[in-house]
N, CA, C and O atoms as a CHARMM CRD file, in Angstrom:
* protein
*
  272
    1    1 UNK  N     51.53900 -32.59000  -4.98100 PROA 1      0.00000
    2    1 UNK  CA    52.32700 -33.65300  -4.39200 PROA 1      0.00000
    3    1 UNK  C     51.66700 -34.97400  -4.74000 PROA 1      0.00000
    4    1 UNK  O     50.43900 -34.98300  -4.83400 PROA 1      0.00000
    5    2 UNK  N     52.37900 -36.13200  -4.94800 PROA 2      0.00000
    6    2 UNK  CA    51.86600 -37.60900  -5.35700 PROA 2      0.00000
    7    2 UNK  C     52.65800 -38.09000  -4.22600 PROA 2      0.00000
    8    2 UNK  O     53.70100 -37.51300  -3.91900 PROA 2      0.00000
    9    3 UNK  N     52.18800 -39.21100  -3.52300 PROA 3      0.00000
   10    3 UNK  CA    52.66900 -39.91300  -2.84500 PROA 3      0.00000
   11    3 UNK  C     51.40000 -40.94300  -2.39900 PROA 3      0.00000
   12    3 UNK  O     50.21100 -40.81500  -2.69200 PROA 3      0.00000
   13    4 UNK  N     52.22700 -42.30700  -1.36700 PROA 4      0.00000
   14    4 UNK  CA    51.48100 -43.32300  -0.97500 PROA 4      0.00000
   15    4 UNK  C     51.07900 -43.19900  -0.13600 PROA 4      0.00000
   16    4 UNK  O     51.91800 -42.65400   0.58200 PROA 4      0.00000
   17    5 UNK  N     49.95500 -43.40200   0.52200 PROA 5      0.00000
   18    5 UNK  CA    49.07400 -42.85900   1.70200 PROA 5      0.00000
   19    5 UNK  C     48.66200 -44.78200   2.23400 PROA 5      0.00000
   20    5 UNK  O     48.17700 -45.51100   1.36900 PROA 5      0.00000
   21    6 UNK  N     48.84700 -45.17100   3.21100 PROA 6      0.00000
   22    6 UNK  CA    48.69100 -46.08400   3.64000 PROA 6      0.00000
   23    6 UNK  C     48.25800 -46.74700   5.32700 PROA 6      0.00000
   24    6 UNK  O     49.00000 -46.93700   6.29000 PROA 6      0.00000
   25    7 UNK  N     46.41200 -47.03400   5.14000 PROA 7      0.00000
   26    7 UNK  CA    45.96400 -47.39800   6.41500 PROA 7      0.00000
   27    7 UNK  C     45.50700 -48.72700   6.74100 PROA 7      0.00000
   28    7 UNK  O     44.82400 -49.16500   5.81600 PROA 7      0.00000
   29    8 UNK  N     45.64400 -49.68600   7.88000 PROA 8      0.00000
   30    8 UNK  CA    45.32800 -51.12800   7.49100 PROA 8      0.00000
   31    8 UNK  C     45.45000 -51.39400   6.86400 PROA 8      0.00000
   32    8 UNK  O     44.54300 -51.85200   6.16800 PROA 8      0.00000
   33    9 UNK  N     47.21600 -51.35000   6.35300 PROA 9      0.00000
   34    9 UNK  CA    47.14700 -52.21000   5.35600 PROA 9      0.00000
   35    9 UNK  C     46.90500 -51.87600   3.99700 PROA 9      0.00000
   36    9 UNK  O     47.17000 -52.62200   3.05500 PROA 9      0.00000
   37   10 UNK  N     46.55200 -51.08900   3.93400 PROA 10     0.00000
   38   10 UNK  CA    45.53700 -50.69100   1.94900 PROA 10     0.00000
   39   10 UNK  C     46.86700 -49.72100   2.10900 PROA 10     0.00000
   40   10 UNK  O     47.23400 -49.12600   3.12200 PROA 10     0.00000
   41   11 UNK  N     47.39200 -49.74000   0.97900 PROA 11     0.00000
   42   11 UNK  CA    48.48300 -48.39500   0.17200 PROA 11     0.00000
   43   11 UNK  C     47.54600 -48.10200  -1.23200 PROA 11     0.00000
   44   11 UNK  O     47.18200 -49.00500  -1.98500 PROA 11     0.00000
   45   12 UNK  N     47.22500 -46.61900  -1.43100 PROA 12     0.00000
   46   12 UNK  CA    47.26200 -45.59800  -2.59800 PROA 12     0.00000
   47   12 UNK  C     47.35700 -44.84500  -2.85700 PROA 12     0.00000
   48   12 UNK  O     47.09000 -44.01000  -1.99200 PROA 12     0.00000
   49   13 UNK  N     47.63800 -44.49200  -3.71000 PROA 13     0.00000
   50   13 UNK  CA    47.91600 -43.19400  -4.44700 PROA 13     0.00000
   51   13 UNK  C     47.40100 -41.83600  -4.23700 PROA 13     0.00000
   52   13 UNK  O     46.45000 -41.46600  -4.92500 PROA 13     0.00000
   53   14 UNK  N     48.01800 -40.90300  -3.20100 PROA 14     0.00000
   54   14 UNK  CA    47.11800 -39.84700  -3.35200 PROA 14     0.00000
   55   14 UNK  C     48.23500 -38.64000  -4.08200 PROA 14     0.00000
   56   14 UNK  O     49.44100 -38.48100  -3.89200 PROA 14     0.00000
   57   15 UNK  N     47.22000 -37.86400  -5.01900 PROA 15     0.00000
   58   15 UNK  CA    48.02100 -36.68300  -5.28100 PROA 15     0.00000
   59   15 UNK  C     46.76600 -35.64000  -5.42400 PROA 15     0.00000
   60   15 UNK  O     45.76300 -35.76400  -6.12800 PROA 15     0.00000
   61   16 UNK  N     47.07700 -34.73200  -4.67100 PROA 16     0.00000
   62   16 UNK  CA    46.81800 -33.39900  -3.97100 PROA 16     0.00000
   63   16 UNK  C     47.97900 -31.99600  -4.52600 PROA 16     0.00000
   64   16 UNK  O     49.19000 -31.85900  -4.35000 PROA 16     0.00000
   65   17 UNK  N     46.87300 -31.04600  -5.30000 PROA 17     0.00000
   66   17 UNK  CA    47.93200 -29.77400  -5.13800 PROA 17     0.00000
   67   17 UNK  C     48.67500 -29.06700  -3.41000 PROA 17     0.00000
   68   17 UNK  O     48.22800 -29.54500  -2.36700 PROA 17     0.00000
   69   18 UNK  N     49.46800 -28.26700  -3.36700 PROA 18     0.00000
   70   18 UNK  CA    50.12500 -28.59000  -2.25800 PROA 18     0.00000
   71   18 UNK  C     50.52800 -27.09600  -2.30800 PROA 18     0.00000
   72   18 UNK  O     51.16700 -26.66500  -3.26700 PROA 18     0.00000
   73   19 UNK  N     50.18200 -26.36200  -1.34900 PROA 19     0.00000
   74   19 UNK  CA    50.43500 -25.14400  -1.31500 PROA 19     0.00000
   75   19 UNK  C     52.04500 -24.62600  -0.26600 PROA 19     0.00000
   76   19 UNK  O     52.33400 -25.08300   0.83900 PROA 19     0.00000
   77   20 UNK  N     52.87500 -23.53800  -1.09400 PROA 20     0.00000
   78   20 UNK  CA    54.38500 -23.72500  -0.17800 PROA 20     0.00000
   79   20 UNK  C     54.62400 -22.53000  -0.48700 PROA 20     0.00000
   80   20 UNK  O     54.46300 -21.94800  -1.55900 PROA 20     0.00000
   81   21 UNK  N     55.07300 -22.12300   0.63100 PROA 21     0.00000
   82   21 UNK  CA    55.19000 -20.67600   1.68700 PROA 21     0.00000
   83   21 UNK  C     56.81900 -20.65400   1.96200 PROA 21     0.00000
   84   21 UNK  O     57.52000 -21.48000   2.54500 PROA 21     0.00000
   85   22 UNK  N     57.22000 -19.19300   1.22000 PROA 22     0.00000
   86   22 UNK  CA    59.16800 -19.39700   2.17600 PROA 22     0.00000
   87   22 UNK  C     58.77200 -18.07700   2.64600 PROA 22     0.00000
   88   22 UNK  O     58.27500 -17.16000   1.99200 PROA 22     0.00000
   89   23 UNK  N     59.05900 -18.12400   3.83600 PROA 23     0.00000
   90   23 UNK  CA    58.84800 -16.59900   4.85800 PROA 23     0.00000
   91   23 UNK  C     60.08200 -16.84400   5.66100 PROA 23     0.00000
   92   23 UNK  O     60.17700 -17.83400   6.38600 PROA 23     0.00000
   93   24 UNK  N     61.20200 -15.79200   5.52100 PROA 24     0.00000
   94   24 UNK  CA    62.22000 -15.55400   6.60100 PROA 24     0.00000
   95   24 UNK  C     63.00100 -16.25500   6.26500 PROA 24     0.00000
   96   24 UNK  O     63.86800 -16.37300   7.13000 PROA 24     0.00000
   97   25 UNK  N     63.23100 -17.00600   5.14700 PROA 25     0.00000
   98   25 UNK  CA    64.22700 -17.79500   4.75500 PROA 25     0.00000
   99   25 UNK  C     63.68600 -19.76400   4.79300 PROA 25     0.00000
  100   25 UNK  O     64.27000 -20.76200   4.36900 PROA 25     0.00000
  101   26 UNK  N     62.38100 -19.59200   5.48800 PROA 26     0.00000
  102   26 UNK  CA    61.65200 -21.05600   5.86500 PROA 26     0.00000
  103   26 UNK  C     61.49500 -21.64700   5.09700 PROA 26     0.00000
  104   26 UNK  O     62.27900 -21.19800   4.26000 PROA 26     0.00000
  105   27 UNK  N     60.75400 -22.84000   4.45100 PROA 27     0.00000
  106   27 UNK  CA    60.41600 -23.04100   3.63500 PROA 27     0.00000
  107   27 UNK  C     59.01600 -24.21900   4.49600 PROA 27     0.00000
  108   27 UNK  O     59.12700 -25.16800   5.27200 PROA 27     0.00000
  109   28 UNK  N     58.00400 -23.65000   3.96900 PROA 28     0.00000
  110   28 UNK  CA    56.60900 -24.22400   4.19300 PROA 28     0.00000
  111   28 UNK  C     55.45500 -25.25600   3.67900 PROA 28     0.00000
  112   28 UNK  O     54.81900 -24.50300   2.94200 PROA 28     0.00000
  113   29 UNK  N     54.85600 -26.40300   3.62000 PROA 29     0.00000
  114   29 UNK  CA    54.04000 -26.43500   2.68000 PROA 29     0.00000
  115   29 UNK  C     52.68500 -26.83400   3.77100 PROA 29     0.00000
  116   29 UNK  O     52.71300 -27.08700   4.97500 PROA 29     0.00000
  117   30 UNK  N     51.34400 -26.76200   2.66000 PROA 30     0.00000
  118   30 UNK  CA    50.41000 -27.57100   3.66100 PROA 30     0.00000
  119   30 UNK  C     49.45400 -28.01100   2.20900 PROA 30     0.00000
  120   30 UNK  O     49.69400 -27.73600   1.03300 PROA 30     0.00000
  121   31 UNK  N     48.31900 -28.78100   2.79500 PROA 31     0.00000
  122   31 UNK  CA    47.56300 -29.14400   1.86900 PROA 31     0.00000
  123   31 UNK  C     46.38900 -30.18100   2.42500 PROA 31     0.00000
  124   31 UNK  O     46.34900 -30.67100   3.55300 PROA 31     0.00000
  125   32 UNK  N     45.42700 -30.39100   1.32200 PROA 32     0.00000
  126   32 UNK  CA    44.29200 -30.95400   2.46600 PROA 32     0.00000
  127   32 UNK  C     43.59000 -31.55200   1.07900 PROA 32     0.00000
  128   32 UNK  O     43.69900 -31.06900  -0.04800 PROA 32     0.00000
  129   33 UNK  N     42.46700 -33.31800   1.66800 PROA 33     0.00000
  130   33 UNK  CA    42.36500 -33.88700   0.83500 PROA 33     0.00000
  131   33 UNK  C     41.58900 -34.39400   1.44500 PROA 33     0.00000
  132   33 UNK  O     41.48900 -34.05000   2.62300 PROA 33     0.00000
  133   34 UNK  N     40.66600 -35.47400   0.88900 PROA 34     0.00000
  134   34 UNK  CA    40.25100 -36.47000   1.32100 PROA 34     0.00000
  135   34 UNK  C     40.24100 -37.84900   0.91000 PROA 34     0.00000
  136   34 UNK  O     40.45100 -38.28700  -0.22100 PROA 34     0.00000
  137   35 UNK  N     39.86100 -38.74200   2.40200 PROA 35     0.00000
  138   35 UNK  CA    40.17300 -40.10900   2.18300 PROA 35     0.00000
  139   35 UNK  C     38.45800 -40.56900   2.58500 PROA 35     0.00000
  140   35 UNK  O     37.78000 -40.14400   3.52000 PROA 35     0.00000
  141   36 UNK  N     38.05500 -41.63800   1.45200 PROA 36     0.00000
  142   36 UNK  CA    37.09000 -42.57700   1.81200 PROA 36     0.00000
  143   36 UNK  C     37.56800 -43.73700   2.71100 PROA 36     0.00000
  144   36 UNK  O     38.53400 -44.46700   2.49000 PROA 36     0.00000
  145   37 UNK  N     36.58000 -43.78600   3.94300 PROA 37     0.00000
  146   37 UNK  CA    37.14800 -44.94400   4.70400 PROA 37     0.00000
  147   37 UNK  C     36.69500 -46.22600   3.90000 PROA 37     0.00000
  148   37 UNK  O     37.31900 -47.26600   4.11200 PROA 37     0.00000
  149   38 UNK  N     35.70100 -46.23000   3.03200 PROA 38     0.00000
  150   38 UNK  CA    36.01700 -47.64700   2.75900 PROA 38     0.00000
  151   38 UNK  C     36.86000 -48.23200   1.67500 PROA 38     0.00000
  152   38 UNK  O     37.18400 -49.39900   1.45100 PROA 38     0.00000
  153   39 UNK  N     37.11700 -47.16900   1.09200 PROA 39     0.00000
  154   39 UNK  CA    38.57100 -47.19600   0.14000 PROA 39     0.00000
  155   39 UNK  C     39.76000 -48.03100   0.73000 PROA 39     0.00000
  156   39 UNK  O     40.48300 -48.72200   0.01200 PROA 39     0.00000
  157   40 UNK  N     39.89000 -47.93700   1.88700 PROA 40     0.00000
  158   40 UNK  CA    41.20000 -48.47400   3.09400 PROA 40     0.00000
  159   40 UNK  C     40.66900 -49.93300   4.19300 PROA 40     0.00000
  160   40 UNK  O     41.22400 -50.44700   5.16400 PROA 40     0.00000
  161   41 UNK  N     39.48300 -50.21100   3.55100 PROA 41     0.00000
  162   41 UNK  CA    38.73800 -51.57700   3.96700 PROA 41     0.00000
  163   41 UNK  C     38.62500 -51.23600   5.76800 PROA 41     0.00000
  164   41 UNK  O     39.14700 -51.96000   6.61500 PROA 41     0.00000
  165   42 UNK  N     37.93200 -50.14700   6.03300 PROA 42     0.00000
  166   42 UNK  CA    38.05400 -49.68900   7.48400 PROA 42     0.00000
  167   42 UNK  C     36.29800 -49.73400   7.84200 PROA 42     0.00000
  168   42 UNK  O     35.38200 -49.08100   7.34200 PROA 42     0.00000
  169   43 UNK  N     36.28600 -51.07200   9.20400 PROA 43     0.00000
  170   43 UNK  CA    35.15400 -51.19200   8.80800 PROA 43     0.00000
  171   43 UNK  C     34.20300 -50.63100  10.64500 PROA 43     0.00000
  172   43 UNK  O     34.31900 -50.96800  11.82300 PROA 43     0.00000
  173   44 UNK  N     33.41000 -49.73200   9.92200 PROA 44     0.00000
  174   44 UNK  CA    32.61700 -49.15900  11.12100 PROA 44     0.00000
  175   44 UNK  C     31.68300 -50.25900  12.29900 PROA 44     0.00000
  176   44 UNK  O     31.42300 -51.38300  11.87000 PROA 44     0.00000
  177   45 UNK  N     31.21100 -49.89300  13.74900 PROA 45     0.00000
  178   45 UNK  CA    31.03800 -51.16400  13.87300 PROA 45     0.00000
  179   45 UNK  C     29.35800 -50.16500  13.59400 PROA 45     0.00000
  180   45 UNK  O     29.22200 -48.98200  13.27900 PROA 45     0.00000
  181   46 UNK  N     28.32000 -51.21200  13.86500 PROA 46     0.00000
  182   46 UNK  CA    26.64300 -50.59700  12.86700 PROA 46     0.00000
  183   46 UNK  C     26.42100 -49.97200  13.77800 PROA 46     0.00000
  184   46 UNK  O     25.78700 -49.01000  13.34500 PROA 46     0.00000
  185   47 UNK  N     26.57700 -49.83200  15.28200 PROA 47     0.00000
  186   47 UNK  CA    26.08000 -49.53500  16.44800 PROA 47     0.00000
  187   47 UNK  C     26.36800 -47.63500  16.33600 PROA 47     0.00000
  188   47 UNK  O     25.75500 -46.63300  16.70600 PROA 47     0.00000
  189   48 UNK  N     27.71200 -47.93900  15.57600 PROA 48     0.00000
  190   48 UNK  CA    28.07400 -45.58100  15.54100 PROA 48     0.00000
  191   48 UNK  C     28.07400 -45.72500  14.03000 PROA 48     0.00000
  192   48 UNK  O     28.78800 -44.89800  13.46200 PROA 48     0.00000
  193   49 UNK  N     27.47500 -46.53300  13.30100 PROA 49     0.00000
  194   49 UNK  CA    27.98000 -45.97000  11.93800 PROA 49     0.00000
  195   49 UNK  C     27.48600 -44.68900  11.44500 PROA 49     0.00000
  196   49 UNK  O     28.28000 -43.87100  10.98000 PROA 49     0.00000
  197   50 UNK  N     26.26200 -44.45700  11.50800 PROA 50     0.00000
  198   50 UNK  CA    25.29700 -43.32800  11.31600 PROA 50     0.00000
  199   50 UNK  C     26.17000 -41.96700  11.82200 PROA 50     0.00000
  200   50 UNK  O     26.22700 -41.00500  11.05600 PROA 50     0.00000
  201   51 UNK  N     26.69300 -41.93000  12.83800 PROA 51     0.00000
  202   51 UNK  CA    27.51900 -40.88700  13.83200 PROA 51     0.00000
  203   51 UNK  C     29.79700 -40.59800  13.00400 PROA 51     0.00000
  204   51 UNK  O     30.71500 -39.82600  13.27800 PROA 51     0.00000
  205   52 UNK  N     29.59400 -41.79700  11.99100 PROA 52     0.00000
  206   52 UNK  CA    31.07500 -41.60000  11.42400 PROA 52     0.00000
  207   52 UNK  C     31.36600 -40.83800  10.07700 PROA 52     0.00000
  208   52 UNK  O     30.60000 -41.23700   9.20000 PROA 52     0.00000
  209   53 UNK  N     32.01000 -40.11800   9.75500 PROA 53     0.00000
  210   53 UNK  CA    31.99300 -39.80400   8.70800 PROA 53     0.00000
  211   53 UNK  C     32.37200 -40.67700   7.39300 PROA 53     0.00000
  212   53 UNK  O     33.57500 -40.93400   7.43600 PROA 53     0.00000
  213   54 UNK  N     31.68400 -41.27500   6.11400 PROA 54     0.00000
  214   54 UNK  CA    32.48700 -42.15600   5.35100 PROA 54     0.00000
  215   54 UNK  C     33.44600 -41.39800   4.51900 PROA 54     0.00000
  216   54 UNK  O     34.12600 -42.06200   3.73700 PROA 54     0.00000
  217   55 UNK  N     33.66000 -39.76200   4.57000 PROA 55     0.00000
  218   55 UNK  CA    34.47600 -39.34700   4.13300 PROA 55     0.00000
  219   55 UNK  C     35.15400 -38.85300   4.57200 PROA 55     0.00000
  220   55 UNK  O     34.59200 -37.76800   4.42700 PROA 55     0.00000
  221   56 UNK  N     36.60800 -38.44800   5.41800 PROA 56     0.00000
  222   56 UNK  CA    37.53100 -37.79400   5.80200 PROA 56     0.00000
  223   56 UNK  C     38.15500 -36.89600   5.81000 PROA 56     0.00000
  224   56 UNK  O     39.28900 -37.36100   5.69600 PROA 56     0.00000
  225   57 UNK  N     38.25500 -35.67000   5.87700 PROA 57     0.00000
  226   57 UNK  CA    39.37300 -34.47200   5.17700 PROA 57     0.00000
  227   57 UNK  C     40.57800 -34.58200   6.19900 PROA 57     0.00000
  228   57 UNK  O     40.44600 -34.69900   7.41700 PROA 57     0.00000
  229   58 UNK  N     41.61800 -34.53200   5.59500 PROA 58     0.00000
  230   58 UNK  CA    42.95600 -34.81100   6.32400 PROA 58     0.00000
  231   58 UNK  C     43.46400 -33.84200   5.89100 PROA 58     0.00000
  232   58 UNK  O     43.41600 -33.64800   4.67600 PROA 58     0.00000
  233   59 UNK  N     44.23700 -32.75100   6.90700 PROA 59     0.00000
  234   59 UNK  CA    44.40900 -31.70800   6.57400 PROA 59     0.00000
  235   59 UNK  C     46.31900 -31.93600   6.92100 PROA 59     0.00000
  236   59 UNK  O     46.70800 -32.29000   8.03400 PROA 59     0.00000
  237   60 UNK  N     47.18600 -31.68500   5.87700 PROA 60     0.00000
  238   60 UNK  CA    48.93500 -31.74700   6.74600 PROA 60     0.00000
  239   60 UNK  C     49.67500 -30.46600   6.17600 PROA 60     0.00000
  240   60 UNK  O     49.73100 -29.90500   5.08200 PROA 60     0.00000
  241   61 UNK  N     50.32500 -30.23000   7.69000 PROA 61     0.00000
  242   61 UNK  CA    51.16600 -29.01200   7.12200 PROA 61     0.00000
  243   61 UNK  C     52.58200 -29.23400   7.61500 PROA 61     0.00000
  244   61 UNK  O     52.67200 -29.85500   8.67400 PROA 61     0.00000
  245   62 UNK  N     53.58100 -28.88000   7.09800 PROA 62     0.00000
  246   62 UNK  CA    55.04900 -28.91100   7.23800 PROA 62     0.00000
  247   62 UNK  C     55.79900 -28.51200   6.90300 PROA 62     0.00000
  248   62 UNK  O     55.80400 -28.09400   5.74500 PROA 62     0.00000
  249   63 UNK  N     57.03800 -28.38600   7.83100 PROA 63     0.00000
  250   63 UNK  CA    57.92900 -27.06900   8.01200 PROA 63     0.00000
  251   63 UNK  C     58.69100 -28.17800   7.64900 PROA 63     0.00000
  252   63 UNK  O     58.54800 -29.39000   7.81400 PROA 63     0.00000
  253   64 UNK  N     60.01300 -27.08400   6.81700 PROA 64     0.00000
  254   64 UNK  CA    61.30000 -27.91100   6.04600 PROA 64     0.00000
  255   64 UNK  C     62.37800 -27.22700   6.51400 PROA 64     0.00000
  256   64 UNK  O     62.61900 -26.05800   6.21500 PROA 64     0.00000
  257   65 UNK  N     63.27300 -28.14600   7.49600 PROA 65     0.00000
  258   65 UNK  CA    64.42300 -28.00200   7.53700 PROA 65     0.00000
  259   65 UNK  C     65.20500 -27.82100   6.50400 PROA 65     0.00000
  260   65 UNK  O     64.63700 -27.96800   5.42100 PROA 65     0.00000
  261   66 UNK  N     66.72600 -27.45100   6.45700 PROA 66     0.00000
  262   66 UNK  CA    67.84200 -27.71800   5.62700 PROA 66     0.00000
  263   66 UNK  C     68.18800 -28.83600   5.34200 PROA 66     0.00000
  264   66 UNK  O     67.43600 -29.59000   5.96100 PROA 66     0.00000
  265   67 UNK  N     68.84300 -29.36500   4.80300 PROA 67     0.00000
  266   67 UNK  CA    69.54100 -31.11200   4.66000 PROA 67     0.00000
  267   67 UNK  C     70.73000 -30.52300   4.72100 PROA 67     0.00000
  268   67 UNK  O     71.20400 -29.62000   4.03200 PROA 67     0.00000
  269   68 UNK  N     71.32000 -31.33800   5.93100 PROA 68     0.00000
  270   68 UNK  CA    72.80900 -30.92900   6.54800 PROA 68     0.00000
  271   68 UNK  C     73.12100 -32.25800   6.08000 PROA 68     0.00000
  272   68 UNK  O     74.25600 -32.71300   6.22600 PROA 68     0.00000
């Protein structure tokens, strides 16, 4: 999947392989990636920085309706 991923403001480009499941007639996908927070100008305050991760895994999964 390619698409725009957008936090504060910052839009880019993420593309991620994307795994998709049809069970029972469903249709499924999920997929998981990561985001650098300072890629998205997201700024820690110094007091927890040590305690944040600067890298993210964002994990999304989703179920697909029909288009009526």
């Amino acid at each position: 999947a390619k698409g725009d991923l957008t936090i504060h403001g910052v839009t880019r480009t993420i593309e991620t392989p994307v795994m998709l499941t049809v069970k029972g007639g469903a249709l499924s996908g999920s997929t998981n990636f990561e985001v650098a927070v300072a890629d998205y100008n997201i700024e820690v305050p110094s007091v927890v920085r040590e305690n944040i991760a600067k890298v993210v895994q964002v994990t999304v999964s989703a179920d697909f309706d029909e288009l009526k």
